[in-house]
Structures are given as C-alpha cells and as structure tokens.
C-alpha positions in Angstrom: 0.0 0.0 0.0 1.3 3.4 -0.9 1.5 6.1 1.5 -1.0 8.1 -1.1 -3.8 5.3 -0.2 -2.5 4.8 3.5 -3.6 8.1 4.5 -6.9 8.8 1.9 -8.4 5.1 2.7 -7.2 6.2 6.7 -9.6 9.6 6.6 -12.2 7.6 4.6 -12.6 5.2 7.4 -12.8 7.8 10.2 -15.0 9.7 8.3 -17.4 6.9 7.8 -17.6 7.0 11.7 -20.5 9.4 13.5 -18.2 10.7 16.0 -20.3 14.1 16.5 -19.3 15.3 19.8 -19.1 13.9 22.4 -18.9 10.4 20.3 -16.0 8.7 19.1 -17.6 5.6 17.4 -14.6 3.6 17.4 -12.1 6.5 15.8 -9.3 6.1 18.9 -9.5 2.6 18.5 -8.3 2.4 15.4 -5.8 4.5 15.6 -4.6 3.0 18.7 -4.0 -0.6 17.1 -2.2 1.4 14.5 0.3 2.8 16.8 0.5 -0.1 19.5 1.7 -2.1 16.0 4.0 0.4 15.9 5.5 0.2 19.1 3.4 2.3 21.5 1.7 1.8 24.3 -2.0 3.1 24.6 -3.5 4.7 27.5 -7.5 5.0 27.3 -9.0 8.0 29.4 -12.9 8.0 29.7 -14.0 10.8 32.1 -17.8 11.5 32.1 -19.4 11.3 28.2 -15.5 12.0 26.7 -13.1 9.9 25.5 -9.7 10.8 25.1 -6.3 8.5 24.2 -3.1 8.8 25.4 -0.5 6.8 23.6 3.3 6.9 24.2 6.5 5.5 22.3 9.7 5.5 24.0 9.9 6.7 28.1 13.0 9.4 27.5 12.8 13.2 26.8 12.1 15.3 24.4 8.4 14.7 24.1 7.0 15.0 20.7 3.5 15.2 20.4 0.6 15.3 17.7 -2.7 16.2 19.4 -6.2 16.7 17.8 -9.9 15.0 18.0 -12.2 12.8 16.8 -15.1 14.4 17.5 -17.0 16.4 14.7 -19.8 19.2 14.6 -22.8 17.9 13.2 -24.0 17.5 9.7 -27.4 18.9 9.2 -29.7 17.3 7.0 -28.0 15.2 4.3 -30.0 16.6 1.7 -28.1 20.2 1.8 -25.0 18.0 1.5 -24.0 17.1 -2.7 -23.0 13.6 -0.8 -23.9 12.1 2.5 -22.2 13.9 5.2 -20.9 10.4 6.5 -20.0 8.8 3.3 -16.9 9.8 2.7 -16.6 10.6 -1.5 -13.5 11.7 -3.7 -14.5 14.3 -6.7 -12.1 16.4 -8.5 -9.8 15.5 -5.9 -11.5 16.6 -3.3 -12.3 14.3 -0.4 -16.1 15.1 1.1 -17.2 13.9 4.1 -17.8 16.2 7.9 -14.6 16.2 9.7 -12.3 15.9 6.7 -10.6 18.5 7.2 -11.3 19.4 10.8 -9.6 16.7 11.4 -9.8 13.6 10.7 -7.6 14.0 7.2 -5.0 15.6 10.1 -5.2 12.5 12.4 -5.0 10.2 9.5 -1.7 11.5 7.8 0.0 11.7 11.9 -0.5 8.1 11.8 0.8 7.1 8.3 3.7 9.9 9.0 4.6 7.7 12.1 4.2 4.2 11.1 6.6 5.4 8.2 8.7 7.3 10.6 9.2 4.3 13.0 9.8 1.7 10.5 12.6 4.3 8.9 14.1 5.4 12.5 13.4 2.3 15.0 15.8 3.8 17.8 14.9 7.4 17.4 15.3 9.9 20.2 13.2 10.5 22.5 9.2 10.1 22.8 6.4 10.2 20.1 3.2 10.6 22.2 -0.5 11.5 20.9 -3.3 13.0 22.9 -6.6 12.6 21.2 -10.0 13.4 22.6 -13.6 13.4 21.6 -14.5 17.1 23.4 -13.0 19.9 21.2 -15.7 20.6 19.5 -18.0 20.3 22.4 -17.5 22.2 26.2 -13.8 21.3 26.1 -15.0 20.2 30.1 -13.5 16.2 30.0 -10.9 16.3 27.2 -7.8 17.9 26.4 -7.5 20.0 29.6 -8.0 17.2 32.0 -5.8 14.5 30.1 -3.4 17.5 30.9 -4.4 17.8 34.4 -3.4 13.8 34.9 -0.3 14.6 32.8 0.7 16.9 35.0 -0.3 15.2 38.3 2.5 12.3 37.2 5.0 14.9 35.8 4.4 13.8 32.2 5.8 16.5 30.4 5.2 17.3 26.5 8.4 19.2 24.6 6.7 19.7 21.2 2.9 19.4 20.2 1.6 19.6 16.4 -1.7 20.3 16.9 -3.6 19.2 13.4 -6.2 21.6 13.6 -6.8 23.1 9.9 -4.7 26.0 9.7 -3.9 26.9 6.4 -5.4 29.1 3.6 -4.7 28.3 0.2 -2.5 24.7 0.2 -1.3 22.8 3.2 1.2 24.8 5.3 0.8 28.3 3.7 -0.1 29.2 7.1 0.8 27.7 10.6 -0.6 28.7 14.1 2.3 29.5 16.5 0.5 30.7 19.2 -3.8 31.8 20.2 -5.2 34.9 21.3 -6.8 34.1 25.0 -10.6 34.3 25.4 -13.2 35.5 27.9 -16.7 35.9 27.9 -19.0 38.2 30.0 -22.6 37.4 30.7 -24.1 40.5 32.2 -27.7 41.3 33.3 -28.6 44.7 33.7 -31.3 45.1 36.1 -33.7 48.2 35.7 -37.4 49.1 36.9 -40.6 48.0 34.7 -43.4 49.6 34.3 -45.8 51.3 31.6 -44.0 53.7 28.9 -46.3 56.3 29.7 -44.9 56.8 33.3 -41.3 57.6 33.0 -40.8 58.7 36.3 -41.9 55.2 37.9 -39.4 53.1 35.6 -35.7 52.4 35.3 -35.4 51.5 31.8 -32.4 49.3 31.7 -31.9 49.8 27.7 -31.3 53.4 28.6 -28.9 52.6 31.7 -26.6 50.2 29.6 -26.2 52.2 26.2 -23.5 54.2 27.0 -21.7 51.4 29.2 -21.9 49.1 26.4 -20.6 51.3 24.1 -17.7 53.0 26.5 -17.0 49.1 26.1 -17.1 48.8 22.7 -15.0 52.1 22.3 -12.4 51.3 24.8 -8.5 50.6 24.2 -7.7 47.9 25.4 -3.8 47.8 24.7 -1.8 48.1 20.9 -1.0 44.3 20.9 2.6 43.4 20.1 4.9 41.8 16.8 3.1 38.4 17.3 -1.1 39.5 17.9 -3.1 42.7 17.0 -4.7 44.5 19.1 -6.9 43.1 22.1 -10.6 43.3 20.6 -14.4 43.5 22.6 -16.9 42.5 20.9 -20.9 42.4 21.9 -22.6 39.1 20.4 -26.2 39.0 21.9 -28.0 42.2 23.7 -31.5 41.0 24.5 -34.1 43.0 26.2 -38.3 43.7 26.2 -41.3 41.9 26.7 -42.6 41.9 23.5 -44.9 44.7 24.3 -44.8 48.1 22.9 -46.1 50.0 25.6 -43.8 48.0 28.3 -40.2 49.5 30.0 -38.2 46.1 30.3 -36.9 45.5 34.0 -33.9 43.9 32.5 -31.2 43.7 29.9 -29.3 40.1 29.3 -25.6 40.9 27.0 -23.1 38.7 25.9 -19.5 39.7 25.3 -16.3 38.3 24.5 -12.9 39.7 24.5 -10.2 38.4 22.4 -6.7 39.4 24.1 -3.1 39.8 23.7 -0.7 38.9 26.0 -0.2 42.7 26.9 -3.1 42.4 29.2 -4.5 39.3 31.2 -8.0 38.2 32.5 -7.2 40.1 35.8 -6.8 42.9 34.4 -10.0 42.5 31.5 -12.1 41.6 34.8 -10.9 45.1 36.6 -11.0 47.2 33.5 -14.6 46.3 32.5 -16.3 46.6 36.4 -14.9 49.9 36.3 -16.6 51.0 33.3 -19.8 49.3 34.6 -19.2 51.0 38.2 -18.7 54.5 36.8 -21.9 54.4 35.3 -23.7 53.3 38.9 -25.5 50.4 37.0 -27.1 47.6 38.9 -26.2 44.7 37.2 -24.4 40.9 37.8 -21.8 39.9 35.8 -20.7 35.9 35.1 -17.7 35.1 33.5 -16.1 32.1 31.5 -12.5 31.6 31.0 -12.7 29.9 27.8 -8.1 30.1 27.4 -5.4 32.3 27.6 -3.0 33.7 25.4 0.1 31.4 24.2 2.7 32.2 21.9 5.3 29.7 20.8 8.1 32.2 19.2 11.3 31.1 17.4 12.7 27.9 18.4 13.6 24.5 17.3 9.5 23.4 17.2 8.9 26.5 14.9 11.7 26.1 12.7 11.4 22.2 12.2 7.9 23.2 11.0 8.7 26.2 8.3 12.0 24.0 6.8 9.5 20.6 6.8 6.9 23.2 5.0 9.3 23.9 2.4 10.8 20.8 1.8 7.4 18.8 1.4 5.9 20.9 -1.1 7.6 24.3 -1.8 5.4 26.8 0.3 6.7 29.6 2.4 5.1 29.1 5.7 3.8 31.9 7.5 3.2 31.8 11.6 0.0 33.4 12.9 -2.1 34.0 15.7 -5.6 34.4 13.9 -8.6 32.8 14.6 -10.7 31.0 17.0 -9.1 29.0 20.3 -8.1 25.2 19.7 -6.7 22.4 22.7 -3.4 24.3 22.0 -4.1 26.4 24.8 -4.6 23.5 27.4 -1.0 22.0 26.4 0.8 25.3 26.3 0.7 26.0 29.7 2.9 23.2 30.9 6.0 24.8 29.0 5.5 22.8 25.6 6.3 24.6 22.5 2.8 23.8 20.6 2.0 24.8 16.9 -1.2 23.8 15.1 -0.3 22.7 11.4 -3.3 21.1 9.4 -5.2 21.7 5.7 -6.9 24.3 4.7 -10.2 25.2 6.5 -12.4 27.1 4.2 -15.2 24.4 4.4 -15.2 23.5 8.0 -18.1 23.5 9.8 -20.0 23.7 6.3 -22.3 21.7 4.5 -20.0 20.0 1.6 -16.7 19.8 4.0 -13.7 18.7 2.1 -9.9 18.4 2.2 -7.7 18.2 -0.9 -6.1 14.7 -1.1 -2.6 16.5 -2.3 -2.6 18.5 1.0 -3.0 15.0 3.0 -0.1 13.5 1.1 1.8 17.0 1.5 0.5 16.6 5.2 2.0 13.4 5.5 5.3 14.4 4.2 5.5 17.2 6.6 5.0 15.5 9.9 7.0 12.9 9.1 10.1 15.6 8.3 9.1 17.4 11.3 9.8 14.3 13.5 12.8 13.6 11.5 14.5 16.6 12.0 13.6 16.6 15.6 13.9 13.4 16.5 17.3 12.2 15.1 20.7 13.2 15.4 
C-alpha cells in the first residue's frame, strides 16, 4: 500500500464514523491498534461522556506530540449535503465527508507519518506521544484539559505538540498557528425598573442605563498588541431585552461579550477594567464570566523552525506563523511549557455543508509531519 492510499483510505474510514461530539464511534481505537503495531503503548482515558487516548512511544525526553480530536460538529440534514455527510466521496480531488478537514484527514496523515517514521528510525530519540480526545468541539470540560491535568499530576511532560487543527489558507502549510489569542466571555444582566412607557418617572429602563456602558466598552483601548497579535478586541454578540410589548419598559437587559486578548493584558486585568466601566456608570447589574483560554505564543525555536523548513521541503510553500482565529486544545497544552504549533489543511469548508480536504494536502501533510519528526527526533 502506498503512503498516497495509507492516508486517503485512513480519513475515509474515520470519516465513515459518526463521531459528533461527544462520540467517538470507534475512531481512537483504530488508531490505537495502529500505533501499539507500531510500538506504542496506549492509555485510554474516559472521564464523564468524553473519551480521550493517550498513547506513548519511548519513556526518555524530548516529548513529541501530535494532538487533535475525533469528534466532529454535526452535519445537518443530508440533503443540503452534494453527498452524505458520512459517506466519505472523492471528486475532482477533493475528499467530502464532515470532519475531513477538521480533522480527521489531520489524524489520518499523523498516523501514516509515524508508522513510516518508525519503521525508517526504530531507535529514534526521545518520545512520540498522541493525545486525542472526543471534546474539542463540544464544552472542552472532560478532554484535552484534563488528560493534561493527569499529565501533570505524574509529571508527564510534552516538549513539542503539532496540533492538526486546519490552519492553512490556500494549500497545506501556507499558514501555521504559532500561538492563540486568550478568550473570555461576560454574561451580564442589567437590572432596571418595569413599568408602563407612559410613566417615566416610575421606571428604570435598563436599555437606557446600559447604552452608553456598552458602548464606552465597545469604544475602549484595550492595549496596541505586540509583533506576534493585534490589538486586544471586545466584541458584543447578543443584547436582549423587552417583553414583546410596545407600551412596556423592560426591568432587565441580558448581553453577551467576549474579548479576544493579547498577552499585553491578562484576565485580571479584563475583569478590573470592565467593572470599572460598569461601576462609573452606577449600574445595577451581575456579571458571570467564562474563562474559555489564555494567550500562548510559541516564538522562534527548534519546534517553529522544524515546521517552516519541513513546510518547504514537502511541497515548496513559504510558511507563515500566525495567531488568527478562534481557540483550539493548544491552549490546554501550552501552559505546561510545551512549544505547541497547530499545522493542518486548509479550512475554508469546515463546519459547512459539503466539507472537504484536498487529497494533495493530505499527502503534503504526511510528508510534513513525518520531516518534522525527523528533524527533531534524530541526530
């Protein structure tokens, strides 16, 4: 079998699998016989409705680690799909099917890389060690983070983490992420006074109160970011309030905000900054937060440069590091001291009807991780 059919016949199979999260339908499994054929040994960690792998080959430092999910979004109704969402189908070569490119095409060309890597490099240095779960795309409660949590609680320590989330723009490893933006969320109720519209003097119309608040919010600077993130950035996504009436002064307003920061602030200082702005304009209101990750960056290093040179050499693109976009697991591994970059296909169709990866990008894929290991893990 060629490595070009290893790693397409590999996705087809996961894909094939109903794995929308929390469900992993079998997905680790398979890729944990692959890898205990290949020398590793396989640790299986269920906690609550999650499932998560842990598999390790070699007991020595440096720790290299690929890390991503089974578990998909779901698919909607078939019929706004051109193929079933589940039936994985090669057009134009194009492979269809949900989690194809987020990320089951990236879990299937870590395991090809390393079956080939092994069999080439037997005695390599070090570890290889995945960490799979079946919660990304759910509450991110029972996966990643608390695999790390027993990690940690043993002194299990990762050096180097490819994270195969689907990075890239245009063709495999135009872009990689080398570090996230952190994330908090506010949910804040405004409380106010109800009553009839045509007695202003017996309401406290909380629409009124939180106006300028929410814009002082909107408006605010939060810091100038630095060389590796932009600017910190506040942004309202739901502002509810009313009865329904017309002729009714709500006694309440329910917003939801979330702040996407730089590491020139923290969530201390987020917290602190935005009471303030509340308090200065004597609202009565309560406030909930959710720490959903903080900031990582994983700058210039050996990790970093393994990936840009393995870029190149597999199939000619100038990689570019950034820190755009949404949060991934990254920023449960980061915290331990790893250097962690996510490195995956390109991810204009994920989370769409019709998702797809291009088969060239899971052969250039494979290629990649397996140079990255090589020129990590080998003298």
């Amino acid at each position: 079998m060629t490595n070009q059919s290893a790693v397409i016949e590999l996705t087809k199979d996961l894909i094939s699998r109903k794995s929308v999260t929390p469900l992993d339908e079998g997905c680790q499994e398979l890729m944990a016989n692959r890898l205990i054929a290949a020398g590793f040994n396989n640790e299986s960690m269920v906690f609550e409705d999650t499932t998560n792998m842990w598999a390790r080959r070699g007991t020595e430092h440096p720790v290299f680690c690929f890390a991503g999910h089974t578990d998909v979004v779901p698919a909607g109704p078939d019929s706004k799909w051109h193929t079933p969402a589940f039936e994985p189908t090669i057009k134009d070569g194009w492979l269809y099917g949900r989690g194809a490119a987020d990320m089951k095409g990236s879990l299937a060309a870590m395991i090809v890389a390393t079956e080939r890597f092994v069999k080439d490099y037997p005695d390599h240095k070090g570890s290889i060690a995945y960490l799979i779960t079946s919660d990304e795309e759910g509450p991110f409660i029972n996966g990643t983070t608390r695999v790390i949590d027993t990690l940690e609680a043993r002194n299990e320590k990762i050096d180097w983490c490819i994270v195969g989330e689907p990075s890239s723009t245009d063709k495999a490893g135009d872009i990689v992420k080398n570090g996230r933006r952190g994330s908090i969320t506010g949910d804040l109720t405004i409380h106010g006074v109800q009553g009839h519209v045509a007695y202003p003097h017996l309401v406290k119309n909380p629409i009124h109160l939180a106006t300028p608040a929410l814009t002082e919010l909107s408006t605010e600077h939060w810091d100038d970011g630095n060389q590796y993130f932009p600017p910190t950035s506040f942004q309202l996504s739901n502002v509810n309030s009313g009865t329904g009436a017309t002729n009714v002064v709500p006694g309440e307003l329910h917003a939801i905000f979330n702040l996407r920061y730089s590491t020139e602030i923290n969530d201390d200082i987020i917290i602190t900054r935005v009471t303030d702005i509340l308090d200065k304009h004597q609202l009565d209101y309560e406030l909930k937060w959710t720490f959903n990750g903080k900031p990582f960056i994983t700058g210039e290093g050996k990790l970093l440069s393994a990936v840009v040179d393995s870029v190149k050499e597999a199939n000619g693109v100038d990689c570019t590091p950034s820190t755009a976009g949404g949060t991934s697991d990254g920023r449960f591994i980061a915290p331990t001291g790893a250097q962690v970059v996510e490195l995956g296909p390109t991810n204009a169709t994920i989370h769409k009807v019709n998702e797809s990866v291009n088969c060239q990008d899971l052969e250039d894929l494979v290629e990649m991780y397996y140079l990255i290991m090589k020129k990590l893990l080998t003298d």
